[in-house]
C-alpha positions as CSV (number, residue, x, y, z in Angstrom):
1,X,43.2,250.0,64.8
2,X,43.7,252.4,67.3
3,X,47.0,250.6,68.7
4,X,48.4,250.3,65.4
5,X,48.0,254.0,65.1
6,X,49.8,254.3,68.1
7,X,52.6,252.5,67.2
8,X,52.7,254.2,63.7
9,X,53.2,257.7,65.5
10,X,55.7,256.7,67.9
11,X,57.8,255.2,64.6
12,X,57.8,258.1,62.8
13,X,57.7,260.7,65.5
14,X,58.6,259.6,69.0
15,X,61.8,261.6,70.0
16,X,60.9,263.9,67.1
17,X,62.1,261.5,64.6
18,X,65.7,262.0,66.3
19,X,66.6,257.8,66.3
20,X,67.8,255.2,64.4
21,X,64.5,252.9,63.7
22,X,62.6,256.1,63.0
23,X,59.8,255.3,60.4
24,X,60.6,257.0,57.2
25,X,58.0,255.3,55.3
26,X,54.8,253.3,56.0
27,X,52.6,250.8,53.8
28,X,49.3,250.6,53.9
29,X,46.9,247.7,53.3
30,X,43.9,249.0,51.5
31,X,41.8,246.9,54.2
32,X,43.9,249.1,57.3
33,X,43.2,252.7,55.0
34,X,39.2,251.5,54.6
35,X,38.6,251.4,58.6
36,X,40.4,254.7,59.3
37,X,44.1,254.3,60.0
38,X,45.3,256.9,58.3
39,X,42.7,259.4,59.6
40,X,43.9,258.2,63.2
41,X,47.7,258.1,63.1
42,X,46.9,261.9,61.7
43,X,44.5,262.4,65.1
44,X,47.5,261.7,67.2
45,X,50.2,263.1,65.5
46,X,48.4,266.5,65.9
47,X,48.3,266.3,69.3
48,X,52.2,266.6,69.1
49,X,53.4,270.2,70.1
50,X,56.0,271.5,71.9
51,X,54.5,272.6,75.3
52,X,54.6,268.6,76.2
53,X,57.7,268.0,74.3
54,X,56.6,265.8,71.9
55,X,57.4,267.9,69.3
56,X,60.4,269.7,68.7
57,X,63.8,270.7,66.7
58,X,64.9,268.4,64.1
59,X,69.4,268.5,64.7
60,X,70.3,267.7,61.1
61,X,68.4,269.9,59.1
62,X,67.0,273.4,58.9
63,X,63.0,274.3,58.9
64,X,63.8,275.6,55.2
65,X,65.5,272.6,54.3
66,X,62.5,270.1,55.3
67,X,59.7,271.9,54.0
68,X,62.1,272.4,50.3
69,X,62.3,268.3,50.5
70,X,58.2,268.6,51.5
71,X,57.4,270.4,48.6
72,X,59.4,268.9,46.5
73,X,57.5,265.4,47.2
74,X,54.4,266.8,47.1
75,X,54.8,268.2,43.5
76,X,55.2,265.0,42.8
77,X,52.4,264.0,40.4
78,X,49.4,262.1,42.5
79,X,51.6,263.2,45.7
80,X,50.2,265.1,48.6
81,X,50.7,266.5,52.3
82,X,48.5,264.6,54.3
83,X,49.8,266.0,57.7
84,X,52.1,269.1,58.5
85,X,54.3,270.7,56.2
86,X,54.6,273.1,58.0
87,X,57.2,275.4,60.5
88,X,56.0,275.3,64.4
89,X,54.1,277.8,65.7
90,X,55.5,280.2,68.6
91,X,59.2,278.6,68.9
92,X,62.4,280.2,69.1
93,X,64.2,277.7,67.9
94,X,67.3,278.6,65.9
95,X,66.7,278.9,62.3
96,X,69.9,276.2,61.8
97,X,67.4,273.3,63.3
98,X,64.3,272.0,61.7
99,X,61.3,273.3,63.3
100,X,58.4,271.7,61.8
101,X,55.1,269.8,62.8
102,X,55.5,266.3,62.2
103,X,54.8,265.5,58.3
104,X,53.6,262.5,56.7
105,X,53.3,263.1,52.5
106,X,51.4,260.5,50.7
């Protein structure tokens, strides 16, 4: 389990999301859920942050931008936020580039 969390985090996050086979969405088996994937992909993807630099601007699309999409999903009936959803803390990143934690909405 914890190598398939792994992986999960570096599909949907590694280089900030900024590649070609980024993960945009993710299935999973009832069976992976019941021993704790979810609740461990969400372990590392908090560790992201942009001290290391494994976290950090989105090019193609501004911090208001992404969170409009965000909460647009998540008002989606049954819909939630599981992770993120929200703008970095402490950055000066130009308000033209997405500057948000990674986000994962179920």
């Amino acid at each position: 389990v914890d190598y398939v969390a792994w992986q999960c985090d570096q599909d949907a996050y590694a280089t900030i999301g900024q590649k070609c086979s980024a993960q945009s969405i993710c299935f999973i088996h009832e069976n992976w859920k019941k021993v704790g994937l979810v609740e461990k992909i969400k372990s590392i993807t908090e560790k992201r942050n942009l001290n290391d630099l494994t976290a950090g601007p989105t090019l193609t699309v501004s911090t208001k931008t992404f969170l409009d999409h965000t909460n647009r999903l998540a008002s989606i009936p049954g819909a939630s936020v599981l992770w993120g959803g929200e703008e970095l803390e402490n950055h000066k990143i130009p308000e033209k580039y997405g500057a948000v934690k990674p986000t994962a909405v179920f």
